[in-house]
C-alpha positions in Angstrom: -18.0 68.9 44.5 -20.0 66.3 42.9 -21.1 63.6 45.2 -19.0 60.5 44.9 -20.8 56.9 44.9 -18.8 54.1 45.9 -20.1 50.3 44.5 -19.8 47.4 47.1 -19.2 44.2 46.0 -20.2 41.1 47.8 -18.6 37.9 48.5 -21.9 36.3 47.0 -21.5 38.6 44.1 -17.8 38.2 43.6 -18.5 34.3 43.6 -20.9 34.2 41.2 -19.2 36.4 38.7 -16.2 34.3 39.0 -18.3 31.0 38.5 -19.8 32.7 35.3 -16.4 33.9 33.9 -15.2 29.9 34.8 -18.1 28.8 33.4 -17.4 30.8 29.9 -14.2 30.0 29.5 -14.6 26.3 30.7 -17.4 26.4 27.8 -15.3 27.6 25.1 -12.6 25.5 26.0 -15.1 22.8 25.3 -15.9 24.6 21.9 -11.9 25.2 21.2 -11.9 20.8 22.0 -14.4 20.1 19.5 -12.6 22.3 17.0 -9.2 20.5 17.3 -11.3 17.0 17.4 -13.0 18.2 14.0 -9.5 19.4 12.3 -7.2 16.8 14.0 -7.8 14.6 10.8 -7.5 17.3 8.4 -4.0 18.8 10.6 -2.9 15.2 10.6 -2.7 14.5 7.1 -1.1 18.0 6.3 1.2 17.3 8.8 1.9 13.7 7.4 1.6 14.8 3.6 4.5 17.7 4.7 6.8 15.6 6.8 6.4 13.2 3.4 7.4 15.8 2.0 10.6 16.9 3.7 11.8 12.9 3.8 12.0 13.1 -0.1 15.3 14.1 0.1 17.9 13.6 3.0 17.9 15.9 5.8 21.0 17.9 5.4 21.0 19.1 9.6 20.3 15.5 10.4 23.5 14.2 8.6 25.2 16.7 9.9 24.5 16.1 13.0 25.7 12.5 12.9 28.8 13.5 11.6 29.8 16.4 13.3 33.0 15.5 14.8 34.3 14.3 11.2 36.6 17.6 9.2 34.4 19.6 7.4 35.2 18.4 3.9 34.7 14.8 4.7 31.4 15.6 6.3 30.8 17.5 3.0 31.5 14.8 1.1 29.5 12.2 3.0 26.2 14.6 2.9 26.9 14.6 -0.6 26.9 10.6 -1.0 23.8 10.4 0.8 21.7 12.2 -2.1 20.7 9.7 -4.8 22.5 10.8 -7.8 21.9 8.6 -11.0 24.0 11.1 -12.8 27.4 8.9 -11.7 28.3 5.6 -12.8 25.0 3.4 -12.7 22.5 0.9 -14.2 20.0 3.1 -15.3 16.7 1.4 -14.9 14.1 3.8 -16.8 16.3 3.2 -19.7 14.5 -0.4 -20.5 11.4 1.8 -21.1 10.6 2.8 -24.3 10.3 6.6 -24.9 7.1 6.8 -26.1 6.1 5.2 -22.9 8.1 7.0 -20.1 5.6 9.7 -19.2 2.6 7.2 -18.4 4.9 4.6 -16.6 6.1 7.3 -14.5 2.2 8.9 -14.0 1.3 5.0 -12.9 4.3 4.5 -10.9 3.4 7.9 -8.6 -0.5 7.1 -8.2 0.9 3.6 -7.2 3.2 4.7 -4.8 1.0 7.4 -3.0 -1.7 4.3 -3.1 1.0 2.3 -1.3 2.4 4.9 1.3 -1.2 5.5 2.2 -2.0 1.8 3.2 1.5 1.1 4.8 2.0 5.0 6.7 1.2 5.8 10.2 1.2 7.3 13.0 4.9 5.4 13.5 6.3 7.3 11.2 5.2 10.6 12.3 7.8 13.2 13.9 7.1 13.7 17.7 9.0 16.4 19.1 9.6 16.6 23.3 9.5 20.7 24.7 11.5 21.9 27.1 10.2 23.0 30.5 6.9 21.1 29.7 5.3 20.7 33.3 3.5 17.3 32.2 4.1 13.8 33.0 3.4 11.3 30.6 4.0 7.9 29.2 7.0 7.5 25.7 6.4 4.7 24.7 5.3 1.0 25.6 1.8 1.8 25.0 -0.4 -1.1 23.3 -3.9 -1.9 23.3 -6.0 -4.8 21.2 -8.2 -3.4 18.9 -11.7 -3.0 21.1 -9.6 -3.1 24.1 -9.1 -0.4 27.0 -6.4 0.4 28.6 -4.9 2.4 31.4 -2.8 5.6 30.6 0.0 5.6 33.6 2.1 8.4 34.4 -0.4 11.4 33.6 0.8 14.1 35.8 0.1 18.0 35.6 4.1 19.6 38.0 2.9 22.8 38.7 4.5 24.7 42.0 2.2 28.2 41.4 -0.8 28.9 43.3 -4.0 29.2 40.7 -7.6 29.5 41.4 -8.4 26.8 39.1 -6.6 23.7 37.1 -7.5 22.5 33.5 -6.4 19.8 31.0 -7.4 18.5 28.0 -6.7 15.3 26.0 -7.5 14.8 22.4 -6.7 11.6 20.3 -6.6 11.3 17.0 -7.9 8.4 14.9 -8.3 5.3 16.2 -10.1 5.6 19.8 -11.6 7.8 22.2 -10.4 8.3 26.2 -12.6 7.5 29.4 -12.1 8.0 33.1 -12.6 4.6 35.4 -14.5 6.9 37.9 -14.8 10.2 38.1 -13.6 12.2 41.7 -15.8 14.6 44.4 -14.1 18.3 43.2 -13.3 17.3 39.6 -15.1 18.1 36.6 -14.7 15.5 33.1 -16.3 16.2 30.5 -16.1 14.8 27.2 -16.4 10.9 28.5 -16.2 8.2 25.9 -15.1 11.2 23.5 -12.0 12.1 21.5 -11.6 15.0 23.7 -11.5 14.9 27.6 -11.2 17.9 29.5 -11.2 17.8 33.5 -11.2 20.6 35.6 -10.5 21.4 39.4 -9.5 24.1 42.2 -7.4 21.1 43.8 -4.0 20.5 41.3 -3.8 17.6 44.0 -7.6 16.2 43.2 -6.9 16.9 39.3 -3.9 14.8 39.6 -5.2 11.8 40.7 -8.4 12.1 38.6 -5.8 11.6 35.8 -4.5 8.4 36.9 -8.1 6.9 36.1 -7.5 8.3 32.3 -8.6 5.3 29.9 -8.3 4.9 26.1 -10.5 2.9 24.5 -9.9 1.6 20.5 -12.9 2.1 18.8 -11.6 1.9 15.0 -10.1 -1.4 14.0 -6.7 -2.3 12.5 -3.7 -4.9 12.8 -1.2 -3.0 13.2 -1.8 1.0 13.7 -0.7 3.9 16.2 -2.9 6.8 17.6 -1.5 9.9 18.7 -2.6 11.2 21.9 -2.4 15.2 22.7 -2.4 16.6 26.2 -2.8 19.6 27.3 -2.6 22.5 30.1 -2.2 25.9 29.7 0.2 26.6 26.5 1.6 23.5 27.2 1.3 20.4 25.1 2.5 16.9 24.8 2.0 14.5 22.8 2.7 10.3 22.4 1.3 7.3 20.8 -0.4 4.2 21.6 -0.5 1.1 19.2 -2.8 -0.5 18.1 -2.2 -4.4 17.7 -3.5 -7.6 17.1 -2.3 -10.7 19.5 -0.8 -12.8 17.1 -0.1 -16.2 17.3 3.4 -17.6 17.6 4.8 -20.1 14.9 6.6 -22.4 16.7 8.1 -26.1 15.3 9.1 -29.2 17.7 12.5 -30.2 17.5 11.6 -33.6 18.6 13.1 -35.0 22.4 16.7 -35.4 20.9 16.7 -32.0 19.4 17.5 -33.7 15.7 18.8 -31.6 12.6 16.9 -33.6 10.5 13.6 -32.4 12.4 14.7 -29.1 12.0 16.7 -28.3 8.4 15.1 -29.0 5.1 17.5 -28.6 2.2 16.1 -27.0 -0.8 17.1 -26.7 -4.4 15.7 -25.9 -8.3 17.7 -27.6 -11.2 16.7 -27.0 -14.4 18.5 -29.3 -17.3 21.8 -30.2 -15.3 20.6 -33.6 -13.8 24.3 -35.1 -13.7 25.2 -31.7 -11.2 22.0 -31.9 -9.1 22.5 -35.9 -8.8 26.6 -35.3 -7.5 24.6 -33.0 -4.9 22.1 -35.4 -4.0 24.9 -38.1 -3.7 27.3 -35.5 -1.5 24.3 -34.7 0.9 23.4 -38.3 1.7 26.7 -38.6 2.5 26.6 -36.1 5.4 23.3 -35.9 6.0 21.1 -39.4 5.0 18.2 -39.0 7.1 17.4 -34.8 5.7 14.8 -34.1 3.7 15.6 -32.9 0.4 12.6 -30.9 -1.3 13.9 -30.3 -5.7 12.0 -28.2 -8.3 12.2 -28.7 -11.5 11.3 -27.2 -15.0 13.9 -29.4 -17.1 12.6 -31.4 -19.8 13.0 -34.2 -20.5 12.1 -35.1 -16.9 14.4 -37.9 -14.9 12.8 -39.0 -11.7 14.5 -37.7 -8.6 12.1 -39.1 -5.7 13.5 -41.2 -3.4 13.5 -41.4 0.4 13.6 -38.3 2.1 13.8 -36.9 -1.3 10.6 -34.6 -2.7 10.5 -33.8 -6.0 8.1 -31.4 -7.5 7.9 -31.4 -11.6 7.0 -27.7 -13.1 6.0 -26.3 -16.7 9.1 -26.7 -18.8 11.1 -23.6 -17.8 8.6 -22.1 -15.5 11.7 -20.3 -14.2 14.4 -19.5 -11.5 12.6 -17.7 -9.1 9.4 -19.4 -9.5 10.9 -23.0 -8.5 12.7 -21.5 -5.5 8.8 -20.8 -3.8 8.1 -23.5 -4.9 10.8 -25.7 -3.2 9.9 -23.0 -0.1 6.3 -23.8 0.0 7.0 -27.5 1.0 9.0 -27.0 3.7 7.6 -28.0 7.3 10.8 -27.2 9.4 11.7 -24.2 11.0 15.1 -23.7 8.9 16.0 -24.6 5.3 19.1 -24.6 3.7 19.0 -23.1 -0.5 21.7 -24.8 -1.9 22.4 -24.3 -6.2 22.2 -27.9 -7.8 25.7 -27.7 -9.0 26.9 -27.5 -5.4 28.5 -30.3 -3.1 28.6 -31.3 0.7 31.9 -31.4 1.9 33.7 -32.4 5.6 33.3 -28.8 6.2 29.4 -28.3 4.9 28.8 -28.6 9.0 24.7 -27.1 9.1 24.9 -27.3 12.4 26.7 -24.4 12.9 24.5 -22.2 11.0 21.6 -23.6 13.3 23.7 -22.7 16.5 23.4 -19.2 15.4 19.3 -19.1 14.2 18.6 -20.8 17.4 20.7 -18.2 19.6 20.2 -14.7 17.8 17.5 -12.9 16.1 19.1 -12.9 12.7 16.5 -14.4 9.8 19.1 -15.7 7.4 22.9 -16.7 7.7 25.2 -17.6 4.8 28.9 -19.3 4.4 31.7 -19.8 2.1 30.9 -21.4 -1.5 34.2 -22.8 -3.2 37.6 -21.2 -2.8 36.0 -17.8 -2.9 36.4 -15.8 -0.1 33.1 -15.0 2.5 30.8 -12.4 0.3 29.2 -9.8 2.3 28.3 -6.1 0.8 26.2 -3.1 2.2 23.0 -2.2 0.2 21.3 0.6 0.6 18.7 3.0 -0.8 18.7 6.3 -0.9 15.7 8.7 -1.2 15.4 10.3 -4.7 13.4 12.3 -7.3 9.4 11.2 -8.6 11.6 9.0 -10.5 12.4 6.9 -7.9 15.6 6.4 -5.2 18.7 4.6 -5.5 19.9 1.2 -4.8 23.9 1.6 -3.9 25.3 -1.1 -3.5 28.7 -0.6 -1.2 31.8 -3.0 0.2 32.3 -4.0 3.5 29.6 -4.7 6.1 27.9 -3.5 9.5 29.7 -5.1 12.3 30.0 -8.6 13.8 27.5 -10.5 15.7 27.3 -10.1 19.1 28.4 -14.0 21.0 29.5 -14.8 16.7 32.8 -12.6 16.2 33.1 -15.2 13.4 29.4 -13.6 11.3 29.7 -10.6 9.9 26.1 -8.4 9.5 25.2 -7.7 6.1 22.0 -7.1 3.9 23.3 -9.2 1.1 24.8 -13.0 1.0 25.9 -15.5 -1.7 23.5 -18.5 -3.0 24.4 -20.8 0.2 22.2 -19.8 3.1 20.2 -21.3 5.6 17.0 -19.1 6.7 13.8 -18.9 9.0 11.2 -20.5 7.1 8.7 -18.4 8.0 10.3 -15.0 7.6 11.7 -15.4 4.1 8.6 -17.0 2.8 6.5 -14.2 3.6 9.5 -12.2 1.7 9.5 -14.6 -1.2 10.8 -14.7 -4.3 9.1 -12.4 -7.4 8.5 -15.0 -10.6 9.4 -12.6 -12.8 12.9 -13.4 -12.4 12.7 -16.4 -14.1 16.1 -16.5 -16.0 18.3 -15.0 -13.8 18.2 -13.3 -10.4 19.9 -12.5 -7.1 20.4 -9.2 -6.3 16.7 -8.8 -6.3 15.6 -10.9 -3.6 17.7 -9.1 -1.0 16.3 -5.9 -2.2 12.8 -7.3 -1.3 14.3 -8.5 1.6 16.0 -4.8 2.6 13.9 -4.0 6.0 12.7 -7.2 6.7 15.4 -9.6 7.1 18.1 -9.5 9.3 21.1 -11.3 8.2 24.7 -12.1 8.5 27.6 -14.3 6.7 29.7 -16.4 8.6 32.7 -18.5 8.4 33.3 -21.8 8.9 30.7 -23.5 7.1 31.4 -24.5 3.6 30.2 -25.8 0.4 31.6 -26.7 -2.6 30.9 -25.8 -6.5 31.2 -27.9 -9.9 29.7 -25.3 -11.9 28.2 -27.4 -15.0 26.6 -25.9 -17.9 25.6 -27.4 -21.2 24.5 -25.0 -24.7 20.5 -25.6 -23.9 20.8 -24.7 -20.2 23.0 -21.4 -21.6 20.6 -20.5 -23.8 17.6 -20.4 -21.2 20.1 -18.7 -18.3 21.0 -16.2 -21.2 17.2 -14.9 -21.0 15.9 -17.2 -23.9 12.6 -18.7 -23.7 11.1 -15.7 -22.6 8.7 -12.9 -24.7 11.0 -9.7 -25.5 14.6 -9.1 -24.1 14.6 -10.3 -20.4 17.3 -7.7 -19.6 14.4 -4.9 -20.0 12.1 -7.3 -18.4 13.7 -7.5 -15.1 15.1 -3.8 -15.3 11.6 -2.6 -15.8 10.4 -4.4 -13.1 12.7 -3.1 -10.9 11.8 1.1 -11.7 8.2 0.1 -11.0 8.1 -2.4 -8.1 11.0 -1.3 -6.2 11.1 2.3 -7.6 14.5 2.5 -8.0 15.4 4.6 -10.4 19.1 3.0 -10.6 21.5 0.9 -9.0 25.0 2.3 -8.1 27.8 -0.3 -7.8 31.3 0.2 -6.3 
């Protein structure tokens, strides 16, 4: 038999074999960090550009899912009404363009629009999803740091019950920072300080633990208004949540004077144009009511009859500068925290009571509340718009509305309201009102407003209406005095500004 030799290994040896395998991998799991660091940017925008993608259209699972306890044709029919479809009865806005000119409108309207979703898309909008049986601790949500601030990441915890020789984690950010330890612990290893990847390492699950309750980001890129994405990591598992980025901003805030006084904090607001008898009646009304408010009046007519009096503003335009143009105006002079936007052929009557719709501003978040004009009843409709083709999506405009109030049974939530509304100064001039509507408009400014106002239109507060028209003020709210046909002017606008491809009525 041939002689048999039998190795004998060490404890030294067996140490420092295991300290160089732990050293290798520990070394290209630093690589592997660098790697993700250096395609985290490219990943992200794939990720962002696909998930773009997918939102074109409506998620068919999704709205299924909402509507699963409904019969199945119903819910077949719902999915259905929730794809844009300009096919059905509508106001087709790409027909004010002329043929000739459709393909480069539409080429404009796309590099626009990816301009657009590039400056306003972030990290907010990006789909996080939450594993199962992920053995990591971490914060959702409630994370926000000033930009050039630090702050502490709470809840960082690696639950792991099995015995192993040694315990790693990594933690990568994305975009707008890099991550820090406040100290680093005896038996812990962290590399990759004041990095976008941090990796810590330790024989002690305990030690490596409370080595991430020192984990720090720091912003290091700057923005307003942004959110980072923050990946950790341990094993095959991986987490992942955001922190925002976010100026301190200043509050706005208006004193309502010792006795709390409407006339500190209502301005009424109004643009006439060539119906001086209808806007006087209003002035007349109001001053019946209401002597001491401040009344702020644009006006394009000409020729022009002088409206300034006490507690009466009047602002002269360019003959028939237009609708939308004079209500900014009006807008830009106000100082109080509410205004009312009454039409100039409207009057103040026992039940025009503004203090209502103040009662509800001061005691809810909504931006904008409306009442009852004439004998008609309270208008309220959905609006909504749907996703669509590289056309553009679809306004649809719906009856009904979403719900009362909460502490108001009496205001109904809704997106759109009739011309008798009393708003948040602040919030619905940073909405505004688009000049180009300078003949006639309404419809419009609630679609700029979609998103950013909240509103609601309540009963109990009314105003009353002596419409008054003469053949030059026809003319001009007909579209005249404009260059080409205003229809296509407005319609045109719409496609490209709004990119709505149509508007679907009931």
């Amino acid at each position: 038999m041939a002689d048999t030799k039998t190795s004998v290994i060490t404890k030294e040896d067996l140490s420092f074999k295991m300290a160089a395998s732990r050293g290798f991998m520990f070394g290209a799991a630093l690589a592997v960090c660098f790697l993700v660091t250096t395609l985290t940017g490219l990943v992200s925008y794939t990720y962002l550009k696909k998930q773009g993608e997918r939102l074109t259209h409506y998620n068919r699972p999704s709205t299924r899912h909402l509507l699963q306890k409904q019969p199945a044709s119903q819910v077949d029919n719902q999915v259905a009404d929730s794809r844009c479809n300009c096919s059905r009865k509508a106001l087709v806005f790409a027909n004010a363009i002329p043929k000739g000119e459709k393909v480069d409108v539409l080429q404009r309207k796309k590099k626009e629009l990816l301009k657009y979703r590039k400056r306003t898309e972030s990290a907010r909008e990006t789909l996080l999803f939450a594993n199962g049986s992920v053995p990591l601790s971490y914060p959702t949500q409630g994370l926000a740091v000033v930009p050039e601030g630090v702050i502490e990441i709470p809840g960082l915890e690696v639950v792991d019950n099995s015995e192993n020789e040694e315990y790693q984690v990594q933690l990568n950010t994305s975009h707008y920072g890099v991550l820090d330890v406040t100290e680093t612990l005896s038996g812990v290893q962290v590399d990759g300080r004041r990095t976008t990847c941090l990796i810590m390492r330790s024989s002690s699950l305990v030690l490596l633990n409370r080595q991430l309750q020192t984990v720090v980001y720091v912003n290091t890129v700057y923005d307003i208004d942004a959110r980072d994405l923050v990946h950790f990591s341990y094993l095959d598992y991986q987490a992942t949540f955001s922190i925002r980025i976010r100026v301190r901003k200043s509050p706005r805030l208006y004193d309502p004077g010792k006795d709390n006084d409407i006339n500190n904090k209502v301005t009424i607001i109004t643009k006439t144009f060539l119906r001086y008898p209808s806007v006087k009646a209003l002035l007349n009304s109001t001053r019946m009511f209401y002597p001491k408010i401040r009344i702020v009046i644009a006006d394009d007519s000409r020729p022009v009859e002088d409206l300034q009096a006490e507690n009466t503003d009047h602002y002269v335009m360019p003959f028939g500068a237009g609708w939308f143009g004079g209500r900014n105006l009006a807008l830009s002079q106000v100082t109080t925290p509410y205004f009312l936007w009454v039409d100039d052929d409207y009057v103040f009557v026992n039940d025009t009571k503004l203090e209502k719709f103040v009662e509800v501003l001061d005691n809810t978040n909504l931006d904008l509340v409306s009442g009852r004009v004439g004998n008609r009843n309270l208008m309220y409709s959905k609006l909504s718009i749907l996703p669509g083709d590289d056309h553009g999506d679809c306004l649809v405009q719906g009856h009904g509305h979403y719900g009362r109030v909460p502490g108001y049974p009496h205001c109904y939530l809704t997106p759109k309201v009739t011309n008798f509304y009393m708003g948040r100064t602040d919030k619905v001039r940073a909405v505004g009102f688009d000049p180009t509507y300078s003949r006639y408009g309404h419809t419009e400014f609630f679609v700029d407003a979609m998103g950013r106002l909240r509103m609601a239109a309540c009963e109990g507060v009314r105003i009353d209406h002596k419409s008054s028209r003469n053949k030059d003020y026809n003319k001009f709210r007909r579209g005249g005095g404009v260059s080409g046909n205003y229809r296509n002017i407005i319609m045109r606008r719409q496609y490209f500004k709004d990119n709505i491809h149509c508007w679907i009525k009931p």
